[in-house]
ChimeraX commands (.cxc) that place a marker at each C-alpha (Angstrom):
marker #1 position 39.76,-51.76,-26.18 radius 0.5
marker #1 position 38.93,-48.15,-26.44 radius 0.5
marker #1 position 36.36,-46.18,-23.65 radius 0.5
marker #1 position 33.49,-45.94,-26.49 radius 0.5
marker #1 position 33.42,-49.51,-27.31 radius 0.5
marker #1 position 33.93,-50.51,-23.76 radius 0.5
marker #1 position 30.83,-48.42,-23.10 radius 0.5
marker #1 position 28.70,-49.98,-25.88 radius 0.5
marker #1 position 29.42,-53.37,-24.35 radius 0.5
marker #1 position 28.39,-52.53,-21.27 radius 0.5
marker #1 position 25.31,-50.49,-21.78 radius 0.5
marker #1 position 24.40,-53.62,-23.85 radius 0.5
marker #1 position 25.12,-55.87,-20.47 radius 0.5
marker #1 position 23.01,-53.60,-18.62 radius 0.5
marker #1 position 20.16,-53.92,-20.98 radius 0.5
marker #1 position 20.58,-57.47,-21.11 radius 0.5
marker #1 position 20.39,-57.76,-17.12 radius 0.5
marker #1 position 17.50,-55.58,-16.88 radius 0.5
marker #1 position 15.71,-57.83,-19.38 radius 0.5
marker #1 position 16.77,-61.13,-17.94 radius 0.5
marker #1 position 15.19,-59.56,-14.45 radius 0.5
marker #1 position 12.39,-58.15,-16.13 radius 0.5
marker #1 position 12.83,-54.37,-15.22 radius 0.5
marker #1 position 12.88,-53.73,-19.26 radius 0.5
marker #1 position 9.42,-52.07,-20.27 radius 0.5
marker #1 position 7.86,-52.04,-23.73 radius 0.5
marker #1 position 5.61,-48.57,-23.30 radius 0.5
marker #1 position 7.95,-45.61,-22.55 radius 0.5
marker #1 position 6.70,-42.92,-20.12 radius 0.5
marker #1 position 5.39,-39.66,-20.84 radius 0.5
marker #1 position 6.96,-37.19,-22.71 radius 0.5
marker #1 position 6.30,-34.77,-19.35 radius 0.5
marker #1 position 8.00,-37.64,-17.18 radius 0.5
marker #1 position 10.79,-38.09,-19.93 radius 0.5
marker #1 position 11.99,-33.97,-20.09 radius 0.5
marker #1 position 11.83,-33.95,-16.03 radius 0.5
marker #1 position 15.18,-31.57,-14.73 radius 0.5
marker #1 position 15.40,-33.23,-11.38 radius 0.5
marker #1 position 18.82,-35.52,-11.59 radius 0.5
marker #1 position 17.85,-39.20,-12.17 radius 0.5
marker #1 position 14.39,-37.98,-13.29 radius 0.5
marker #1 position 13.67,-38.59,-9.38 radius 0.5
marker #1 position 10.57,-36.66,-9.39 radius 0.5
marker #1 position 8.98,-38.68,-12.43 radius 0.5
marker #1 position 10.68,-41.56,-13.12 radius 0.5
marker #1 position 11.46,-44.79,-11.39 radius 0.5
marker #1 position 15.30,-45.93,-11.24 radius 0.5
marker #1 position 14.78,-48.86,-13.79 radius 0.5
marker #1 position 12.95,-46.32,-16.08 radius 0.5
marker #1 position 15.68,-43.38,-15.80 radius 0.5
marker #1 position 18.04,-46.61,-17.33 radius 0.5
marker #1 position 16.44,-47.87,-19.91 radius 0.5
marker #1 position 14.49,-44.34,-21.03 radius 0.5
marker #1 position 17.15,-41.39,-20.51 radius 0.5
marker #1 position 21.02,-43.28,-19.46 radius 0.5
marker #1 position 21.35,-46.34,-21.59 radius 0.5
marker #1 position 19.74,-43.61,-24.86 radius 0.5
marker #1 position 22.09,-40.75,-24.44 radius 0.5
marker #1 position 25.33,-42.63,-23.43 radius 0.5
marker #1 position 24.54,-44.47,-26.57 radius 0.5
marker #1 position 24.07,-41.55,-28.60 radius 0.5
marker #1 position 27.47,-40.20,-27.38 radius 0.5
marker #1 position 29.36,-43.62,-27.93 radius 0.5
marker #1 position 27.89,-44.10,-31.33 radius 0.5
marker #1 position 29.08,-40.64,-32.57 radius 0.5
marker #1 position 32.00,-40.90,-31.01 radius 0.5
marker #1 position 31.05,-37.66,-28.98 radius 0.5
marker #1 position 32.80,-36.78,-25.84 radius 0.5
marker #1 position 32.31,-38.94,-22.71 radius 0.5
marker #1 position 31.35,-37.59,-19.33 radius 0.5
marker #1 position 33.94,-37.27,-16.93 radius 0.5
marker #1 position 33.61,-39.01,-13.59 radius 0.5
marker #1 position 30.70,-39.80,-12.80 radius 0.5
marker #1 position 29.23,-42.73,-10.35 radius 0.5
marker #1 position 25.50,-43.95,-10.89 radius 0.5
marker #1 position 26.14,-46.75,-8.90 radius 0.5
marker #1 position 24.99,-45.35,-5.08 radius 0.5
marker #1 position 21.97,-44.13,-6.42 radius 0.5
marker #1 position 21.25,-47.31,-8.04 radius 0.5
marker #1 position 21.73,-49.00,-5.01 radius 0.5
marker #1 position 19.15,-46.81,-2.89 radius 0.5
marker #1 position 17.14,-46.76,-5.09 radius 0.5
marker #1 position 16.95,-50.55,-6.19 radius 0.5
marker #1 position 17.89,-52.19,-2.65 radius 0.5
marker #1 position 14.43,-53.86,-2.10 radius 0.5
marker #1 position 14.08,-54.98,-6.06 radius 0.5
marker #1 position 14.23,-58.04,-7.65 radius 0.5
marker #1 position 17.69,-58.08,-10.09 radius 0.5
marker #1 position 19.21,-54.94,-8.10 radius 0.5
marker #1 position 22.68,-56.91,-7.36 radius 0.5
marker #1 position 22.92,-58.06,-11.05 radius 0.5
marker #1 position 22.10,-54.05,-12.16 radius 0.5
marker #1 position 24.33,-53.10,-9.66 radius 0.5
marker #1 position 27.47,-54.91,-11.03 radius 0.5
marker #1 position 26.83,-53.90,-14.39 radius 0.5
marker #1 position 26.55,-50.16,-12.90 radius 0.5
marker #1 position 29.66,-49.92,-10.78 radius 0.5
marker #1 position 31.45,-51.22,-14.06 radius 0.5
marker #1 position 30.33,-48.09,-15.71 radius 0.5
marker #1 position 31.53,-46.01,-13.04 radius 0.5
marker #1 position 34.89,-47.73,-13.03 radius 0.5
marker #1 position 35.05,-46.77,-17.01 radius 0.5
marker #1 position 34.62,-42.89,-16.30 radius 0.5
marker #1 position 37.16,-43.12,-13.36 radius 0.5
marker #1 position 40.26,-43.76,-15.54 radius 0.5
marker link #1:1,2 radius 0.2
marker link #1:2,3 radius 0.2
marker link #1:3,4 radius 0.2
marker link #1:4,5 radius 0.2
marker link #1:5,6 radius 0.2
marker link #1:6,7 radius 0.2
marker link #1:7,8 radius 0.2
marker link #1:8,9 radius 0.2
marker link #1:9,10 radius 0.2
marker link #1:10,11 radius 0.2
marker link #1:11,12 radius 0.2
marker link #1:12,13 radius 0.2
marker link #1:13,14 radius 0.2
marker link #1:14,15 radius 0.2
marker link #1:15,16 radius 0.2
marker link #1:16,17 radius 0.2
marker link #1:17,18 radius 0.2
marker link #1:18,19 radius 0.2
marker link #1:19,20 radius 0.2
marker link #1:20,21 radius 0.2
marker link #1:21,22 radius 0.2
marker link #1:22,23 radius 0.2
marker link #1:23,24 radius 0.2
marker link #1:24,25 radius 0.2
marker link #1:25,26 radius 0.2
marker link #1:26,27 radius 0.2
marker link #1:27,28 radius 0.2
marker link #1:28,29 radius 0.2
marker link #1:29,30 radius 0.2
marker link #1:30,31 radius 0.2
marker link #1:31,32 radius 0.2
marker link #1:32,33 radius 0.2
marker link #1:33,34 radius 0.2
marker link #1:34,35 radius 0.2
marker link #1:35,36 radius 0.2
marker link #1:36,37 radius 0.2
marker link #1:37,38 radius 0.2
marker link #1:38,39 radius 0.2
marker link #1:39,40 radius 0.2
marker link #1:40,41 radius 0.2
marker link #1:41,42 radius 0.2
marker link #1:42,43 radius 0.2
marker link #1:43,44 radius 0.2
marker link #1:44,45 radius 0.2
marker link #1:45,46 radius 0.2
marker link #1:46,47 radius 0.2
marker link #1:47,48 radius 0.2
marker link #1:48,49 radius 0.2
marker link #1:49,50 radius 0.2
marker link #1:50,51 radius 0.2
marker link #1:51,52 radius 0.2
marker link #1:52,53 radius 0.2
marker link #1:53,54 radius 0.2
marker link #1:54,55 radius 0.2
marker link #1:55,56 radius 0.2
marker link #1:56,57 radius 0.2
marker link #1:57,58 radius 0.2
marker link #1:58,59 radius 0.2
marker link #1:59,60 radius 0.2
marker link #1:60,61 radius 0.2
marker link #1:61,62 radius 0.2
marker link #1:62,63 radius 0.2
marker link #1:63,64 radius 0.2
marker link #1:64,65 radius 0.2
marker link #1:65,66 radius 0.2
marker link #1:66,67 radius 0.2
marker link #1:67,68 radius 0.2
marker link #1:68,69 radius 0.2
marker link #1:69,70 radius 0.2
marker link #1:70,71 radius 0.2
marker link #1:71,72 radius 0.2
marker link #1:72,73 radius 0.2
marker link #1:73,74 radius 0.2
marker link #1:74,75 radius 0.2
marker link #1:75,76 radius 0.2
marker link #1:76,77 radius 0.2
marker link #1:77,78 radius 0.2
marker link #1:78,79 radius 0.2
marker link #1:79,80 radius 0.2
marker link #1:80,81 radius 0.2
marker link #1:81,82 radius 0.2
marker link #1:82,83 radius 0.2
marker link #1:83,84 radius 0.2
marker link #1:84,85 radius 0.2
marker link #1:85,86 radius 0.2
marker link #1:86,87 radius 0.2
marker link #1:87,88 radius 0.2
marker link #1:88,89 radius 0.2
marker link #1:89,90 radius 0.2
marker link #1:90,91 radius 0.2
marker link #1:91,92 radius 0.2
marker link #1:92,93 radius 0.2
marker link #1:93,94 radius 0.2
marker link #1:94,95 radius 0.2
marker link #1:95,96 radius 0.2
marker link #1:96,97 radius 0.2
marker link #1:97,98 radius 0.2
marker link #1:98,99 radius 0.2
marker link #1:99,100 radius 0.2
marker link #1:100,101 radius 0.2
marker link #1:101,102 radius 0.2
marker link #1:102,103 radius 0.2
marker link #1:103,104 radius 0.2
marker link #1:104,105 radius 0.2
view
């Protein structure tokens, strides 16, 4: 299985997870929170909301036109800070470190 579809699946897991914990929102954030410069959107975002409103979006954009993929990159210890006192963090978590493992190879 290809990188691309191997990303699909999992950003679909990780949407799944977050809606199974309910950490999935139906109202999006501002557009002032959404264009924040800080990584993770730190300053304006919370960790569940920087998934579902900025990651899980724009590594699906790239996937579904086949643009290129970051390189190396690991979302996974900031997850876990951020996320260690939260209900569903070790089933985001898994789903996480499986992305990371993808843009290792």
């Amino acid at each position: 299985m290809d990188r691309y579809r191997q990303c699909q699946q999992l950003l679909a897991q990780l949407e799944a997870v977050m809606q199974a914990h309910d950490l999935w929102e139906t109202t999006p954030p501002s557009r002032a929170a959404l264009q924040s410069t800080e990584p993770f959107a730190i300053d304006t975002l919370s960790c569940t909301q920087w998934l579902q409103w900025i990651f899980i979006p724009k590594m699906g954009q790239l996937v579904q036109a086949q643009l290129p993929l970051p390189a190396a990159f690991s979302i996974s210890p900031y997850i876990e800070e951020a996320m260690k006192m939260q209900a569903g963090c070790d089933s985001v978590l898994a789903v996480t470190r499986e992305i990371d493992q993808l843009f290792e190879q």
